[in-house]
N, C-alpha and C positions, 0 to 999 in steps of 0.2 A: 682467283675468283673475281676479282677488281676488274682483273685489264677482259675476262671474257664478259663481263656486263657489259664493261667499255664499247665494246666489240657490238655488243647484241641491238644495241643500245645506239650504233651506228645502222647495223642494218636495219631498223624498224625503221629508221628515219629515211632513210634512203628508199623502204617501199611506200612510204606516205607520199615521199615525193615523186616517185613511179607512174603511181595510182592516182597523182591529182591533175587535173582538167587545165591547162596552160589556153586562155582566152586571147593573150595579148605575145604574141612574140614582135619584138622589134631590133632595128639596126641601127646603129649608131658608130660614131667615132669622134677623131678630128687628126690634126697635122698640126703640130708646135714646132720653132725654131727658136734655139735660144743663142744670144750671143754673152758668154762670162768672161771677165777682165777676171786677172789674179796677179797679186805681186807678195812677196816675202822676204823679209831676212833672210840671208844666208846665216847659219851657224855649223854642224858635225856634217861634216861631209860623207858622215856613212848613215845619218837619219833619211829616210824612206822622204817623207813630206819636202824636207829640205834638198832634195835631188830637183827636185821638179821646179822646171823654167819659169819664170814668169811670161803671162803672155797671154792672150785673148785666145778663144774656145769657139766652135760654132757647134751648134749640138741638133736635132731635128730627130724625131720621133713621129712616127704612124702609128693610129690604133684605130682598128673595127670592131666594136663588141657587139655578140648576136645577145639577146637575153629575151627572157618569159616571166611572166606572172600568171595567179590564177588562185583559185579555191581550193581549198581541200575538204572532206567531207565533214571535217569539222568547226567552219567555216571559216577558220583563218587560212593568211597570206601564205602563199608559196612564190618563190622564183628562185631563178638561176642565171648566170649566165656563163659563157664564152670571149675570153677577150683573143684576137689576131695582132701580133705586134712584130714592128718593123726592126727591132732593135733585138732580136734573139737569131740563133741560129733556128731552136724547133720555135714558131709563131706561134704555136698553141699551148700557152704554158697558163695565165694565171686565167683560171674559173673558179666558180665555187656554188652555191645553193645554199639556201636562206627558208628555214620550215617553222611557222607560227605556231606558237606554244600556247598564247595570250595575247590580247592586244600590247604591243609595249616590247614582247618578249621574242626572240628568235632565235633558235639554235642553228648552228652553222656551221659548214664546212667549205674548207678553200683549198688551193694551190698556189702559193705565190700570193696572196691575197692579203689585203688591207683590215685588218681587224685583229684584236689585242691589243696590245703598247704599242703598233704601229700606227694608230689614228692619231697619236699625240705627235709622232715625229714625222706625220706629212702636212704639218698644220700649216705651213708656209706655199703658196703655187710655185710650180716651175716648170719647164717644159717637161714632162716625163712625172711616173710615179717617186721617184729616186733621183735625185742629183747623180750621183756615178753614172746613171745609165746615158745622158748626154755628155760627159765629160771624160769618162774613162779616166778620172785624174783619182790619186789617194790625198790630192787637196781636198776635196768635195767628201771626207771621211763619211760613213754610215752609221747613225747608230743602229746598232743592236734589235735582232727582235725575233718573235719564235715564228713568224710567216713568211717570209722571204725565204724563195726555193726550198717551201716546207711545205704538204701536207698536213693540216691543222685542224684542230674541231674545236667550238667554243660557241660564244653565244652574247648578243647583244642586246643590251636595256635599251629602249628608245624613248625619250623624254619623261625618264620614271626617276632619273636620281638627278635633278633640274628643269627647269623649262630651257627648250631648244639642245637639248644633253646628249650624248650616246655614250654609255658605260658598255665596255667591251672587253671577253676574255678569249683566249687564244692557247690551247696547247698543242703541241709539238709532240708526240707519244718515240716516236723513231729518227730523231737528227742521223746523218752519216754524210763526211765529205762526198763520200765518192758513192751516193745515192744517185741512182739517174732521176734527171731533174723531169725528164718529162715522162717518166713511168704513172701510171693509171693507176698502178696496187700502192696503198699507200703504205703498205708494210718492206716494199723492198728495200733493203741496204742489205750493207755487205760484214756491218761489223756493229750496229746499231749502236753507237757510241756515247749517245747524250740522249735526252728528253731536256723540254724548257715551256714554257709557258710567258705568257705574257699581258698585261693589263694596261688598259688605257681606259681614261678619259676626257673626252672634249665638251664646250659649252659656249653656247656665243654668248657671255653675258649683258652685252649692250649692243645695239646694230652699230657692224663694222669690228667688234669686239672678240675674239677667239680667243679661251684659255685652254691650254690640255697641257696634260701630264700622263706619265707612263713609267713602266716598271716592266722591264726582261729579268728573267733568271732563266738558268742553264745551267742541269747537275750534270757533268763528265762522268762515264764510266769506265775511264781510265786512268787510271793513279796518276801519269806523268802531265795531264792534259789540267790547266785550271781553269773551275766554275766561272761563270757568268752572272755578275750581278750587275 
């Protein structure tokens, strides 16, 4: 009964956002080049991290995002948008929609998308949303999180739990490796293997000043596979 609320509960949101009036569509982008220097100890020569050369990186990233805003008949925010990126095989991978509950309050859905415990771990700039994705190195490690090549629903507080603040949750209902990453049904996999969820917090608390913190878990539904915390 849970997971078909769950569900119902997705498609109401989904015709509010149908159904509402988009005033403003725009285009945007940019083009980042980044240059990383790396050096290390050597130590096991069969450790992954320790394989990898020392030696300078050039990295460069393209992105066009189409997006909208607009009313809905209850007179809060809607938008969406479309990102195009240079660094995938399929370009059209991370989108998502944003549908006003409250002033302050937003429930949301994405792909690939920045929100839960992942606002805490891009609090640093760099060229790209992701370190890996300019570097291709497993020096440049990832943490963890439930939106990254996921289908996600969740929902963000805006300057309600601090001044300057976004309090954010993010679940993950269908993890699977071998999910096609750029399928439109967000139910497809092939063995549905994990669910994860994930929370973040960020806050500028003085100008110039950024603190966040975040929390991923990840239950496995396979005995031999271990959780994520």
């Amino acid at each position: 009964m849970k997971t078909k609320t769950k569900v119902l509960s997705l498609v109401a949101a989904s015709a509010l956002l149908t159904t509402s009036a988009f005033s403003q569509i725009t285009v945007s982008g940019y083009m980042e080049t980044s240059l990383m220097v790396q050096e290390r100890k050597q130590a096991l020569a069969t450790a992954n991290f320790e394989k990898l050369a020392a030696g300078k990186q050039i990295g460069n990233e393209a992105l066009i995002v189409v997006s909208g805003k607009g009313k809905m008949s209850n007179g809060q925010d809607a938008s969406f948008y479309q990102e195009f990126e240079s660094k995938t095989a399929n370009n059209m991978v991370n989108r998502g929609f944003d549908i006003g509950i409250m002033p302050g309050v937003a429930f949301q859905y994405g792909f690939d998308r920045v929100f839960g415990s992942e606002i805490a771990r891009t609090i640093t700039p760099f060229a790209g949303k992701r370190q890996g994705d300019v570097t291709g190195s497993l020096a440049t490690v990832e943490l963890r999180d439930s939106t990254s090549g996921e289908h996600a629903i969740g929902g963000t507080l805006t300057n309600l739990v601090g001044p300057n603040s976004a309090f954010s949750v993010a679940f993950a209902p269908n993890r699977d490796a071998t999910e096609l990453s750029n399928s439109d049904n967000p139910t497809v996999t092939t063995t549905n293997s994990a669910n994860s969820y994930g929370i973040g917090y960020r806050a500028t608390v003085l100008p110039g000043l950024t603190v966040a913190a975040g929390l991923t878990k990840l239950d496995h539904k396979v005995n031999a596979m271990q959780d994520l915390d």
